[in-house]
PDB file with SEQRES, HELIX, SHEET and CRYST1 records, atoms N, CA, C and O in Angstrom:
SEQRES   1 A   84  UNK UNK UNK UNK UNK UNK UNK UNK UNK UNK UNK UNK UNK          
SEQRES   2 A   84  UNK UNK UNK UNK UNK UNK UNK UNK UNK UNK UNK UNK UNK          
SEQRES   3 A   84  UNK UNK UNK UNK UNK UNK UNK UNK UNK UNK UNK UNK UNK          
SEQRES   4 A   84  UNK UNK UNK UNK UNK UNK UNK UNK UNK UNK UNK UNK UNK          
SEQRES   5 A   84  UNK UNK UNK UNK UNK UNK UNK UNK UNK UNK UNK UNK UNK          
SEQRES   6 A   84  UNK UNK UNK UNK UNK UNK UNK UNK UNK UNK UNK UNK UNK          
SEQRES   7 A   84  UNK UNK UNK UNK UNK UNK                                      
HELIX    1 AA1 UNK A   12  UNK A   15  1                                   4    
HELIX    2 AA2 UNK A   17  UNK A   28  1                                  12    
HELIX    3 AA3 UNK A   33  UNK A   41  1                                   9    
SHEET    1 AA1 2 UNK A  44  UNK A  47  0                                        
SHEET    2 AA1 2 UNK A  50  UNK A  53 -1                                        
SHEET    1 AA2 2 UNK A  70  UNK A  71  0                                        
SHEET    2 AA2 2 UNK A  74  UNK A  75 -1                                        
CRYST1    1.000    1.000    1.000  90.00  90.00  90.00 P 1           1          
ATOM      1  N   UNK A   1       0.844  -1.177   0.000  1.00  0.00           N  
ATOM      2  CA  UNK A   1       0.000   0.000   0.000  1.00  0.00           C  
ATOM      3  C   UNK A   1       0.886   1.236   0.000  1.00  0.00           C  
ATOM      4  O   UNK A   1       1.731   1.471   0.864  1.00  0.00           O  
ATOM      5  N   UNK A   2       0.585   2.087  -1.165  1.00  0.00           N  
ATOM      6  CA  UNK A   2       1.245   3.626  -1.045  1.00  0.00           C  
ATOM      7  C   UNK A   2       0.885   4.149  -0.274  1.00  0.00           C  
ATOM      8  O   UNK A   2      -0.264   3.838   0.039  1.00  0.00           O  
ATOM      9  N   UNK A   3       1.420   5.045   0.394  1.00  0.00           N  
ATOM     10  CA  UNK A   3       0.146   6.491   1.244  1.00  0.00           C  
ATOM     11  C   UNK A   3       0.687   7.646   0.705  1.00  0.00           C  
ATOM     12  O   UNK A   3       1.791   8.188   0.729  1.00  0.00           O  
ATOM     13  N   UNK A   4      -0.515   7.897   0.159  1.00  0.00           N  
ATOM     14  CA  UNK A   4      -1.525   8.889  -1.284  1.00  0.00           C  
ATOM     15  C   UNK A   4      -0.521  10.705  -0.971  1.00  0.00           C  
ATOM     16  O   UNK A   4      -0.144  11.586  -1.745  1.00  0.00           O  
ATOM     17  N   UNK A   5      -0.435  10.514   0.610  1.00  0.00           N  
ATOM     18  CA  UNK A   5       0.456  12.218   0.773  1.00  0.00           C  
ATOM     19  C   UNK A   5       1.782  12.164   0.604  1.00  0.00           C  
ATOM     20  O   UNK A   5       2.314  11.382   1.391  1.00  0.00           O  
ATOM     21  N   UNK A   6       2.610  12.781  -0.232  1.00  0.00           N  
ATOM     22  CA  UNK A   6       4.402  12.089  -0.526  1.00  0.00           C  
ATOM     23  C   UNK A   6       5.162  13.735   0.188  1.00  0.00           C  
ATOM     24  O   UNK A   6       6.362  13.989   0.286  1.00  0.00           O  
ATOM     25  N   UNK A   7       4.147  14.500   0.536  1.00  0.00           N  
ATOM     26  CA  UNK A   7       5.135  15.358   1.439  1.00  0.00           C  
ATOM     27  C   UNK A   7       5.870  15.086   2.871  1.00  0.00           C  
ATOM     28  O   UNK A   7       6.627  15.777   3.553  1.00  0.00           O  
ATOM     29  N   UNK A   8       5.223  13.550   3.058  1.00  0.00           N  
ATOM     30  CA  UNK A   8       5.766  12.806   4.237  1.00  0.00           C  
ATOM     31  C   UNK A   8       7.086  12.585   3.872  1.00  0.00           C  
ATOM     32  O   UNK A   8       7.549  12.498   2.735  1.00  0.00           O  
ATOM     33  N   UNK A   9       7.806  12.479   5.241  1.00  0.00           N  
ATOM     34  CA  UNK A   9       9.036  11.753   5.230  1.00  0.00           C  
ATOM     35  C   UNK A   9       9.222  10.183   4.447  1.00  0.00           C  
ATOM     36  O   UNK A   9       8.258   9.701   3.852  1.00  0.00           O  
ATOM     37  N   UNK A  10      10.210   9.640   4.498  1.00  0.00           N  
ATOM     38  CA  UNK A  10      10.204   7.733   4.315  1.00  0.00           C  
ATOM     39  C   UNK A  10       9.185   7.312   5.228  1.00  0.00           C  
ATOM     40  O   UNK A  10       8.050   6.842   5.151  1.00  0.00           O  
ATOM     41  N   UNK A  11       9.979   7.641   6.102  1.00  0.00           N  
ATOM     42  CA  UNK A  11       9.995   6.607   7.518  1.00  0.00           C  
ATOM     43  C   UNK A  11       8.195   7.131   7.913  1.00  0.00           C  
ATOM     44  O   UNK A  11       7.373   6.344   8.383  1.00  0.00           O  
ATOM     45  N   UNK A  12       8.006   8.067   7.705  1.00  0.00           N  
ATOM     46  CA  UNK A  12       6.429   8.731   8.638  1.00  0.00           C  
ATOM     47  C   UNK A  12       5.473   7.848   7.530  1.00  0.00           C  
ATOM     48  O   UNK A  12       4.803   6.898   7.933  1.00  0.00           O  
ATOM     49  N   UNK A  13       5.477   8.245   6.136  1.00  0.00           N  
ATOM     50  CA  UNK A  13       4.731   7.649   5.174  1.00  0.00           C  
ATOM     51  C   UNK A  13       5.029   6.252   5.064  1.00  0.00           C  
ATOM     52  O   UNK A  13       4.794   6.083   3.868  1.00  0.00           O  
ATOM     53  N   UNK A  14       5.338   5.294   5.444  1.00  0.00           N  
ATOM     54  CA  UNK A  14       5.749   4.109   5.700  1.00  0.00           C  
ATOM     55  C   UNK A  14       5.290   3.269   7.315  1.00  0.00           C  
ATOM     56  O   UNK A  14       4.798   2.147   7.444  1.00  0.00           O  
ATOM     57  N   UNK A  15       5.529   3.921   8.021  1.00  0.00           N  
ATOM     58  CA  UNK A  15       4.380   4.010   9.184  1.00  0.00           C  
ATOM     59  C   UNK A  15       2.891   4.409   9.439  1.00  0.00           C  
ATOM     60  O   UNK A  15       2.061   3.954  10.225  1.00  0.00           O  
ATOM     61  N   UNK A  16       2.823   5.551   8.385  1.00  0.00           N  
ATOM     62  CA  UNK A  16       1.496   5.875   8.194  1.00  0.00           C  
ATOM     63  C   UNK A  16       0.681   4.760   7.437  1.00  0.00           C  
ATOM     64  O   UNK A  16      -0.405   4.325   7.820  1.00  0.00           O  
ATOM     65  N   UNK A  17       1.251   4.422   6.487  1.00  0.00           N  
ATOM     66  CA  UNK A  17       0.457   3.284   5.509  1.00  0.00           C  
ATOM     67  C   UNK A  17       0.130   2.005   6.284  1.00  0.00           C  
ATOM     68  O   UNK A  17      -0.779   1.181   6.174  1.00  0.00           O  
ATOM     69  N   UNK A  18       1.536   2.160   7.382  1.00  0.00           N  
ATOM     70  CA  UNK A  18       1.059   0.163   7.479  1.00  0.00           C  
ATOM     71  C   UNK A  18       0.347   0.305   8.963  1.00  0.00           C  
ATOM     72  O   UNK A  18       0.262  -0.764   9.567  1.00  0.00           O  
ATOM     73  N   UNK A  19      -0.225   1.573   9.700  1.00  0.00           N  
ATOM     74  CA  UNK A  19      -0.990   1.793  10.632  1.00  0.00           C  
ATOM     75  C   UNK A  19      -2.267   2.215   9.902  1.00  0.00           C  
ATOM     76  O   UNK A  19      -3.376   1.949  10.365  1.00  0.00           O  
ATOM     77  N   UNK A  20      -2.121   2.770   8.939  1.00  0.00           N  
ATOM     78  CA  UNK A  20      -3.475   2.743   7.960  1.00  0.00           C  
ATOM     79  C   UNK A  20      -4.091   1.271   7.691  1.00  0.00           C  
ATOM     80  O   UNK A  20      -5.213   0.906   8.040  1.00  0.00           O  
ATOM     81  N   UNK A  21      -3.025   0.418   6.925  1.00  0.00           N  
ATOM     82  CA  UNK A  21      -3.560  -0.848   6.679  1.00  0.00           C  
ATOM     83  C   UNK A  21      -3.715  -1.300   7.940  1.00  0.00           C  
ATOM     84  O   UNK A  21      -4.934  -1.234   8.097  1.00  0.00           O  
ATOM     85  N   UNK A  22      -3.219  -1.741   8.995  1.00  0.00           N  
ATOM     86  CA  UNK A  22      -3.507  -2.626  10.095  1.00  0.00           C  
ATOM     87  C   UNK A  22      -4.815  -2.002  10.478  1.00  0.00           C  
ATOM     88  O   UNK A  22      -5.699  -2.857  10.530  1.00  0.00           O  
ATOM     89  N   UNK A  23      -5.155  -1.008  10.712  1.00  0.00           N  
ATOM     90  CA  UNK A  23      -6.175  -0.153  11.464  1.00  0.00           C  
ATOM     91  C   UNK A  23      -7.508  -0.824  10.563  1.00  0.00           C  
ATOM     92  O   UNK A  23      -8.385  -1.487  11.117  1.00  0.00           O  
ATOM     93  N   UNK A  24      -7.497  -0.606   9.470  1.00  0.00           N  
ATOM     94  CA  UNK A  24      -8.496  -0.960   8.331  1.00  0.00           C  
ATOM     95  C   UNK A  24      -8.904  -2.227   8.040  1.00  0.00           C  
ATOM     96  O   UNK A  24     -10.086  -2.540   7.899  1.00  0.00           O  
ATOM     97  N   UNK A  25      -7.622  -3.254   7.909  1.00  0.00           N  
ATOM     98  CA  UNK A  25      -7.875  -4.924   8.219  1.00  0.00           C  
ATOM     99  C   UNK A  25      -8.619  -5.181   9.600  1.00  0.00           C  
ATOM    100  O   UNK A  25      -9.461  -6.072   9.482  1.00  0.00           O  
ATOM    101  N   UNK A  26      -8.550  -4.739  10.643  1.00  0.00           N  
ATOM    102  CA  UNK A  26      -9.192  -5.044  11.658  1.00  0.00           C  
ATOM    103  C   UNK A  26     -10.408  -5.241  11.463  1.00  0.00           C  
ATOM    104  O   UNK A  26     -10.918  -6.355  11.581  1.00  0.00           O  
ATOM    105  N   UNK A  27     -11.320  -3.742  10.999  1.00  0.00           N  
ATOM    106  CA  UNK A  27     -12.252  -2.696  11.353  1.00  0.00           C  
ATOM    107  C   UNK A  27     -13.055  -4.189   9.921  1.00  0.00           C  
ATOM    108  O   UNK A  27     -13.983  -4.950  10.197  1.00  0.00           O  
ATOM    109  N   UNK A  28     -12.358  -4.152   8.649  1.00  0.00           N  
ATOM    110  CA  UNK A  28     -13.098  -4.947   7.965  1.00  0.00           C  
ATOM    111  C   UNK A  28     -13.124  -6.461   8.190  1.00  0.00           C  
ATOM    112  O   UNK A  28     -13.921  -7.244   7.673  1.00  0.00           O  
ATOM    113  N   UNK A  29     -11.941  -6.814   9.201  1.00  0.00           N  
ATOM    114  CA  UNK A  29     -11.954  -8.023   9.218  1.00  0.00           C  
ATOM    115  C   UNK A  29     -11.955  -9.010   8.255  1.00  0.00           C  
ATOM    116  O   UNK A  29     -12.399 -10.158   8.257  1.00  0.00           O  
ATOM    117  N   UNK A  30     -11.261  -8.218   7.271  1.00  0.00           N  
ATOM    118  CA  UNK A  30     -10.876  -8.961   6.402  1.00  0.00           C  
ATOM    119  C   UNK A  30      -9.653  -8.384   5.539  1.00  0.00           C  
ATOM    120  O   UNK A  30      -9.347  -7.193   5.606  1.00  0.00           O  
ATOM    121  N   UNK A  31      -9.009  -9.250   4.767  1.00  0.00           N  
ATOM    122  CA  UNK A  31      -8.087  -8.293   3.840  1.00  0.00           C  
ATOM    123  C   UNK A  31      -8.583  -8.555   2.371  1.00  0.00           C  
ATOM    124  O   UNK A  31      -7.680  -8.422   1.545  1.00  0.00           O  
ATOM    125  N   UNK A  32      -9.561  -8.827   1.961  1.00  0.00           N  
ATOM    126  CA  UNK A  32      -9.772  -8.185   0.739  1.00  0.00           C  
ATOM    127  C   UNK A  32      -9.945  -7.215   0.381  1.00  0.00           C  
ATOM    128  O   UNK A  32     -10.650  -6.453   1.043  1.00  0.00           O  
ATOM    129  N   UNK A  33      -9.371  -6.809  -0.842  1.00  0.00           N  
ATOM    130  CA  UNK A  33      -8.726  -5.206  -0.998  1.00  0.00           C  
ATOM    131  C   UNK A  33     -10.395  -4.841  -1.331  1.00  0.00           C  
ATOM    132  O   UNK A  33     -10.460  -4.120  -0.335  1.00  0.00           O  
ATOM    133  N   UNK A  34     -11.130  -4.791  -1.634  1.00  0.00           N  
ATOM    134  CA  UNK A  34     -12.559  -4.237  -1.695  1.00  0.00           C  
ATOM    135  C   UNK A  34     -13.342  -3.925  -0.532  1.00  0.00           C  
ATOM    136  O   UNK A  34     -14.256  -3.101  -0.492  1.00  0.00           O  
ATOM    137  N   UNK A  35     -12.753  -4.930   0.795  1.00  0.00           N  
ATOM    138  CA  UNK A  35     -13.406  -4.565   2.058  1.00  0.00           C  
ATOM    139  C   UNK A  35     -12.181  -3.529   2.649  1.00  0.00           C  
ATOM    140  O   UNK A  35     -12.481  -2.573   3.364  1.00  0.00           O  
ATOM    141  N   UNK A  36     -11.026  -3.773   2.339  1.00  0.00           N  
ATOM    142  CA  UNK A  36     -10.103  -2.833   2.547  1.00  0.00           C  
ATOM    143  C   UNK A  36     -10.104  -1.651   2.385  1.00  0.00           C  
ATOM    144  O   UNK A  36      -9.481  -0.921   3.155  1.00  0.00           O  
ATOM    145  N   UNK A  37     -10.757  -1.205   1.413  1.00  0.00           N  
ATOM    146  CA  UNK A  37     -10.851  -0.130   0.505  1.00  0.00           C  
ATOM    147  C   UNK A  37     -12.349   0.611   1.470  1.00  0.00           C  
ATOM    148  O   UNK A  37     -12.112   1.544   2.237  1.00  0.00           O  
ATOM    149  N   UNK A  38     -13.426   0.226   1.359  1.00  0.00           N  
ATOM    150  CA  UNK A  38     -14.526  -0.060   2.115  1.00  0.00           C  
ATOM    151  C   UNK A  38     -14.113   0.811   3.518  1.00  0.00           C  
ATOM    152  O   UNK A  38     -14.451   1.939   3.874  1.00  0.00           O  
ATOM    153  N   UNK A  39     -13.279  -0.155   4.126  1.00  0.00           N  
ATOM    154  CA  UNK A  39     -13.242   0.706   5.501  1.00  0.00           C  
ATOM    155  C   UNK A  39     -12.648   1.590   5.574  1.00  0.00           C  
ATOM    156  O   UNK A  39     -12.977   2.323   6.506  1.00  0.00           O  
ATOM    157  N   UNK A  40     -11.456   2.075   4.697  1.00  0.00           N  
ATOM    158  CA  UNK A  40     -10.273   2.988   4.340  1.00  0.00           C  
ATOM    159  C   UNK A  40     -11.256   4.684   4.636  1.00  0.00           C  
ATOM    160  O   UNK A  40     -11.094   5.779   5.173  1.00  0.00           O  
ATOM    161  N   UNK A  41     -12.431   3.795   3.747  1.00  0.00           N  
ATOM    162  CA  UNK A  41     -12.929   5.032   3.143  1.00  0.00           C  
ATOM    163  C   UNK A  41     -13.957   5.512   3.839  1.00  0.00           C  
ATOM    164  O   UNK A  41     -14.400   6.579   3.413  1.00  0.00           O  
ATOM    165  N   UNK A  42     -14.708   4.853   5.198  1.00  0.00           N  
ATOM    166  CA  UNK A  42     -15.527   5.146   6.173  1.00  0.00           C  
ATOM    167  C   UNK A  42     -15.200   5.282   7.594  1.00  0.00           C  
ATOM    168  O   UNK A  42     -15.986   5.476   8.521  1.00  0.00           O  
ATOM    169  N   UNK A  43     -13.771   5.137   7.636  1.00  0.00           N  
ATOM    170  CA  UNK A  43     -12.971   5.524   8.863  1.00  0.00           C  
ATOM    171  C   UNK A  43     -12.155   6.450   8.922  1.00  0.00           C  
ATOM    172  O   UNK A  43     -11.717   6.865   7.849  1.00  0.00           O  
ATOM    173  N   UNK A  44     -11.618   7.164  10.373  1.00  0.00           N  
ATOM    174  CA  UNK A  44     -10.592   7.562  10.793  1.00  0.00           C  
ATOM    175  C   UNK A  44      -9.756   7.317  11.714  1.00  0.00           C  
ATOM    176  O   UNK A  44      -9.895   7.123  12.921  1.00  0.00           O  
ATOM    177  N   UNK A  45      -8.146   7.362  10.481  1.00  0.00           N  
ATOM    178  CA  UNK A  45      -7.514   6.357  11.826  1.00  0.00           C  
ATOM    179  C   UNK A  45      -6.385   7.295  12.183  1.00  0.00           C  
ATOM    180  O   UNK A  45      -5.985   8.210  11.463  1.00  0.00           O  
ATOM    181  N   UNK A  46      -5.889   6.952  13.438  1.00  0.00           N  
ATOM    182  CA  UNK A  46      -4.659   7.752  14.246  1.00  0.00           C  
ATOM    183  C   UNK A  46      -3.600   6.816  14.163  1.00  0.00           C  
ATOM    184  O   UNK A  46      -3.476   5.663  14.575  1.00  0.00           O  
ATOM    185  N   UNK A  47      -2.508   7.964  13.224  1.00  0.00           N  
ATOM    186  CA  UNK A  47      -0.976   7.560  13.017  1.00  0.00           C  
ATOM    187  C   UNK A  47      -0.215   8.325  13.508  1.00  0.00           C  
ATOM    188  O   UNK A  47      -0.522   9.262  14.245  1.00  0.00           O  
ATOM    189  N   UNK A  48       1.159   7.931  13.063  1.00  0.00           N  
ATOM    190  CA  UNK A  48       1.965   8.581  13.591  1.00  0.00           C  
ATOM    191  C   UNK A  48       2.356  10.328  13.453  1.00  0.00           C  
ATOM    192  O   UNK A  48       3.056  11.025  14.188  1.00  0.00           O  
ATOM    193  N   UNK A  49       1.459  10.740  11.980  1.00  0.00           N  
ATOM    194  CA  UNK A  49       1.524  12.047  11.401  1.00  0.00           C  
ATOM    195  C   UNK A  49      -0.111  12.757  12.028  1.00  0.00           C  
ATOM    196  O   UNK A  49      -0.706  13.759  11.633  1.00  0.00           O  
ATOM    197  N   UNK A  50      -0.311  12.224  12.625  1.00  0.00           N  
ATOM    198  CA  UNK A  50      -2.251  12.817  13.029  1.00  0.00           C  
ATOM    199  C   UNK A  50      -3.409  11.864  12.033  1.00  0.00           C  
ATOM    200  O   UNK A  50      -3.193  10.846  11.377  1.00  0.00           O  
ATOM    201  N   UNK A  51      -4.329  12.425  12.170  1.00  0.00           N  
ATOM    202  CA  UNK A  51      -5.713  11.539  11.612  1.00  0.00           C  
ATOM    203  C   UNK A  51      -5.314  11.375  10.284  1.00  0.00           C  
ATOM    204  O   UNK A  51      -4.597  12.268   9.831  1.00  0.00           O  
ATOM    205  N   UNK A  52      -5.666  10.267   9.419  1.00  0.00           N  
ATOM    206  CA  UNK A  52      -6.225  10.199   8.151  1.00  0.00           C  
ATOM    207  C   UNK A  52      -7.684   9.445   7.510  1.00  0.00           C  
ATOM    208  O   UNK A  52      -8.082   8.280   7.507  1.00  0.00           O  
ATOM    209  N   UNK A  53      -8.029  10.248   7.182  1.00  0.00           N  
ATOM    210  CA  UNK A  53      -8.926   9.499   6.336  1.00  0.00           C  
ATOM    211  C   UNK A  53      -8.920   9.792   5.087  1.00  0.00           C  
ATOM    212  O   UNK A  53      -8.186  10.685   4.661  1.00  0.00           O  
ATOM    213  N   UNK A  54      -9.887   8.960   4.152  1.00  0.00           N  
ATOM    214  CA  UNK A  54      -9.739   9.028   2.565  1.00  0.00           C  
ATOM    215  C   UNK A  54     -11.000   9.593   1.848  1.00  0.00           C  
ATOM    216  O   UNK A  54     -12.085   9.276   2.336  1.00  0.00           O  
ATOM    217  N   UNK A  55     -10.992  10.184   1.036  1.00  0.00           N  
ATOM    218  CA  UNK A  55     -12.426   9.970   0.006  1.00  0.00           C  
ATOM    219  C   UNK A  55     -12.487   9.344  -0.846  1.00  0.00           C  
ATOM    220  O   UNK A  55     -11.776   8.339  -0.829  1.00  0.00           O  
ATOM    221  N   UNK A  56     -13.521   9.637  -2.261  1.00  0.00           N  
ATOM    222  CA  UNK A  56     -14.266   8.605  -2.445  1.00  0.00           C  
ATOM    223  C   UNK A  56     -13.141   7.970  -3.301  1.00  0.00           C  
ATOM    224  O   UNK A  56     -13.145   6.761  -3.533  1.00  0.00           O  
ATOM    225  N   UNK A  57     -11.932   9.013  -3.887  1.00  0.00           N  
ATOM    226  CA  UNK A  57     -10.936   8.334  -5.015  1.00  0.00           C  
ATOM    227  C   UNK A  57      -9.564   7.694  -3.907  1.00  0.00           C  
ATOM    228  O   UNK A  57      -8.522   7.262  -4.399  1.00  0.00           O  
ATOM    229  N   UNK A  58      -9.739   7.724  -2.819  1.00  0.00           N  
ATOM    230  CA  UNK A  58      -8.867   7.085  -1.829  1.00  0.00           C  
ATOM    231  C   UNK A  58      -7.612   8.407  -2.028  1.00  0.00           C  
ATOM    232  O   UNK A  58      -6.431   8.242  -2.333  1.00  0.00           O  
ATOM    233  N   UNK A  59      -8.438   9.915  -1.699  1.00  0.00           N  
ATOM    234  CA  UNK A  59      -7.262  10.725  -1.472  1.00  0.00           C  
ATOM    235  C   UNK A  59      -7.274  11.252  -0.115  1.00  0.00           C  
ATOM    236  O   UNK A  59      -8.432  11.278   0.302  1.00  0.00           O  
ATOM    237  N   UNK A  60      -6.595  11.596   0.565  1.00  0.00           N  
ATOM    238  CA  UNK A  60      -6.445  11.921   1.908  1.00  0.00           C  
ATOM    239  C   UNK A  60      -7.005  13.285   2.343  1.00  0.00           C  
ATOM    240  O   UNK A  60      -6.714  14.368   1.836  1.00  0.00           O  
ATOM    241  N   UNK A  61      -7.926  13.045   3.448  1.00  0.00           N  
ATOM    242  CA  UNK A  61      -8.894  14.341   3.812  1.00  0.00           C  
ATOM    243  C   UNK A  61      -7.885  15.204   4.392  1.00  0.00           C  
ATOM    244  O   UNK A  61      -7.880  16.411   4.150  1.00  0.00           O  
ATOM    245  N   UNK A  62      -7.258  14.796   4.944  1.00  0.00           N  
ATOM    246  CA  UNK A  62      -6.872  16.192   6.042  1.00  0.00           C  
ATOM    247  C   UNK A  62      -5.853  17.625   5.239  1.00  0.00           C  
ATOM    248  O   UNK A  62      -5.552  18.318   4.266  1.00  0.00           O  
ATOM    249  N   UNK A  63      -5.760  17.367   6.224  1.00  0.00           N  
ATOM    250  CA  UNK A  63      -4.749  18.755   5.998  1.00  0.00           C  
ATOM    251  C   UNK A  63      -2.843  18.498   5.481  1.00  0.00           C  
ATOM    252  O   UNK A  63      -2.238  17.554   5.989  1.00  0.00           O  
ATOM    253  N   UNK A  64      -2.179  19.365   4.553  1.00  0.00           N  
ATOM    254  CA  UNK A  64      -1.221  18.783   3.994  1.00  0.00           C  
ATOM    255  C   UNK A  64       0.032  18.776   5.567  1.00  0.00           C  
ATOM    256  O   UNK A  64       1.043  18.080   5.650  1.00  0.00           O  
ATOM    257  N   UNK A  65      -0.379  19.565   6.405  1.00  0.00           N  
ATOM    258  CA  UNK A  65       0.421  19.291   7.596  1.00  0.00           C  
ATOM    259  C   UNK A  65      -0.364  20.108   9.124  1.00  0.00           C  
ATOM    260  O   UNK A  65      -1.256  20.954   9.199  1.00  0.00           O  
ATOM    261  N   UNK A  66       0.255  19.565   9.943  1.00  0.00           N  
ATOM    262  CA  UNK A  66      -0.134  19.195  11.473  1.00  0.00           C  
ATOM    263  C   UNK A  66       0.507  20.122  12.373  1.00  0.00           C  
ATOM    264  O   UNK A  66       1.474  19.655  12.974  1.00  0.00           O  
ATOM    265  N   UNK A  67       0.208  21.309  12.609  1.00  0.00           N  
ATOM    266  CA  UNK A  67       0.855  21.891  14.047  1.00  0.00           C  
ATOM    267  C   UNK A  67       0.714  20.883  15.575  1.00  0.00           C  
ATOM    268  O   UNK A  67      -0.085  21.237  16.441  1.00  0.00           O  
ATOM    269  N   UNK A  68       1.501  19.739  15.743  1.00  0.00           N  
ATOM    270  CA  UNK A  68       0.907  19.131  17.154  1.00  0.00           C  
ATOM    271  C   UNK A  68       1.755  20.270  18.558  1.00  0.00           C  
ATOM    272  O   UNK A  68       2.761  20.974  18.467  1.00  0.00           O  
ATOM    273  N   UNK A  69       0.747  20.005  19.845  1.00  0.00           N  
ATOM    274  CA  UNK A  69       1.734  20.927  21.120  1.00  0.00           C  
ATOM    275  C   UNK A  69       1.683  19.783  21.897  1.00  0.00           C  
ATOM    276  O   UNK A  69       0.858  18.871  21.944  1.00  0.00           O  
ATOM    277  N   UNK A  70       2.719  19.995  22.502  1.00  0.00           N  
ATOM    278  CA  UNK A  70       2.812  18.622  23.495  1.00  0.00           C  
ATOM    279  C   UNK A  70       3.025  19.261  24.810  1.00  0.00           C  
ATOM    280  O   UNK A  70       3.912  20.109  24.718  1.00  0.00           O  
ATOM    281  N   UNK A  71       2.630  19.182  25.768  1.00  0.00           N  
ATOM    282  CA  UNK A  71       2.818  19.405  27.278  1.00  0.00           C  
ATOM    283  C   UNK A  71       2.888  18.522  28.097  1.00  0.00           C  
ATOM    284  O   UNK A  71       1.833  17.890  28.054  1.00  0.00           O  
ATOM    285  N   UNK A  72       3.703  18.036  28.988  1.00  0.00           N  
ATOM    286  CA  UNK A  72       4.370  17.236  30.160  1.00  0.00           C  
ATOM    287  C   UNK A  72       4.218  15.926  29.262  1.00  0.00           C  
ATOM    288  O   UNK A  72       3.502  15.042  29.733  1.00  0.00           O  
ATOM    289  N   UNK A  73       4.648  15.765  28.366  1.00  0.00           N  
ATOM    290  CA  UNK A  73       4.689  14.722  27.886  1.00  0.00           C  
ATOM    291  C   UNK A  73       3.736  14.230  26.912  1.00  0.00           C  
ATOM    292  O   UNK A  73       4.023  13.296  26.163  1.00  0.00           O  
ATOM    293  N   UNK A  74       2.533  14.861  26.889  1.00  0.00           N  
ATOM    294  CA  UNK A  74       1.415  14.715  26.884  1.00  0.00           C  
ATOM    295  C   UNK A  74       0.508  15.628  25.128  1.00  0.00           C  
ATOM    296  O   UNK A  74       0.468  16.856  25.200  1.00  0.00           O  
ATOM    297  N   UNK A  75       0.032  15.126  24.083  1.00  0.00           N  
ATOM    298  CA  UNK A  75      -0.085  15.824  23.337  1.00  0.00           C  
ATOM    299  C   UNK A  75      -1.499  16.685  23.961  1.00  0.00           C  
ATOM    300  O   UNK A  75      -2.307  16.204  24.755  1.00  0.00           O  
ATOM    301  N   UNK A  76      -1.552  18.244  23.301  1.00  0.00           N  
ATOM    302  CA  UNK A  76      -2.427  18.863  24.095  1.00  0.00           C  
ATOM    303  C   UNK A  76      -3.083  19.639  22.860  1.00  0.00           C  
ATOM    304  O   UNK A  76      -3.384  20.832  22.894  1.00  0.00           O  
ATOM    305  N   UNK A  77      -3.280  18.698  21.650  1.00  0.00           N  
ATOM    306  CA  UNK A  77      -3.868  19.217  20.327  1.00  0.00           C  
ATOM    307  C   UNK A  77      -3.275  19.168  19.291  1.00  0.00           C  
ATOM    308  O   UNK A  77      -2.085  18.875  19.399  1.00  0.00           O  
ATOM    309  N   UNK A  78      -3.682  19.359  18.225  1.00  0.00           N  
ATOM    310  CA  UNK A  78      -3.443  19.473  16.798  1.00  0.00           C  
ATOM    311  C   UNK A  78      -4.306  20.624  15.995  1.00  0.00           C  
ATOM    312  O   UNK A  78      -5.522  20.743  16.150  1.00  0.00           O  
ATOM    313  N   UNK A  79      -3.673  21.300  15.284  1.00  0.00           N  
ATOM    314  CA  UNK A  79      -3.754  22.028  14.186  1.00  0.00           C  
ATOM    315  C   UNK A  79      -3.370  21.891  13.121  1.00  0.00           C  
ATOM    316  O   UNK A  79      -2.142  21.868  13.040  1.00  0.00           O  
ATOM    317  N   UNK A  80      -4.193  21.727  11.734  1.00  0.00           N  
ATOM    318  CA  UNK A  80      -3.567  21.867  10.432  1.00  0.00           C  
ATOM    319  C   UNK A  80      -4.061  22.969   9.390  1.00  0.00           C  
ATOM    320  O   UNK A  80      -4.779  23.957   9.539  1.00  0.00           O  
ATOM    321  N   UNK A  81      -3.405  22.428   8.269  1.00  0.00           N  
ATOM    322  CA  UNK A  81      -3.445  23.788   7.576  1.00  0.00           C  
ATOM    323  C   UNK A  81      -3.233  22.961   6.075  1.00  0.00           C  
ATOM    324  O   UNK A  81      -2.365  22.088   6.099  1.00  0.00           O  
ATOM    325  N   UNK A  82      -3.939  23.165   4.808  1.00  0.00           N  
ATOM    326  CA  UNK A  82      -3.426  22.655   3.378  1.00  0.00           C  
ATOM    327  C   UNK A  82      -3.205  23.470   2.627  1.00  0.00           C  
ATOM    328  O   UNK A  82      -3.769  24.560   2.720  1.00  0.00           O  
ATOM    329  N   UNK A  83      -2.166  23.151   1.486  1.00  0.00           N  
ATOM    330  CA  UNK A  83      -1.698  23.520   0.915  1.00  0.00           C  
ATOM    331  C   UNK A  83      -2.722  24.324  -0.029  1.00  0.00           C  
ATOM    332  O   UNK A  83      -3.808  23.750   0.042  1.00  0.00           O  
ATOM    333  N   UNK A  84      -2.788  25.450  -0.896  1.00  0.00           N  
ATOM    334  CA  UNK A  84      -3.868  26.259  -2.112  1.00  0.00           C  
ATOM    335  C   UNK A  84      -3.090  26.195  -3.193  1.00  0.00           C  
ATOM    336  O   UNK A  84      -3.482  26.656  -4.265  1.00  0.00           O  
TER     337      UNK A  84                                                      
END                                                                             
């Protein structure tokens, strides 16, 4: 599985995808790529870059990047913002 945003790093877009796929195999309980696809596209899942979800052509809703704040350890929100 690609993941659809390439302004990611390797390593983030490579984690993102296979916490995308694991998250999505669960939820469909299955891995056929049609139920795969299915849940991809009616969920939101939490990675290592913030939320993703997809629409209907499997492109990524959010935002092209993530202001996160972290306090005592602790994340204390997210903000994004996309690209025009």
């Amino acid at each position: 599985m690609r993941c659809p945003d390439r302004r990611l790093s390797g390593l983030a877009r490579r984690d993102t995808a296979s916490q995308v796929f694991a998250q999505a195999a669960e939820n469909a309980k299955s891995l056929k790529l049609d139920d795969l696809m299915r849940s991809m596209r009616s969920s939101t899942f939490p990675t290592v870059v913030g939320y993703r979800s997809f629409g209907a052509k499997s492109d990524v809703k959010e935002p092209a990047f993530t202001f996160n704040e972290w306090k005592d350890g602790k994340s204390a929100g997210q903000r994004g913002a996309a690209f025009q």
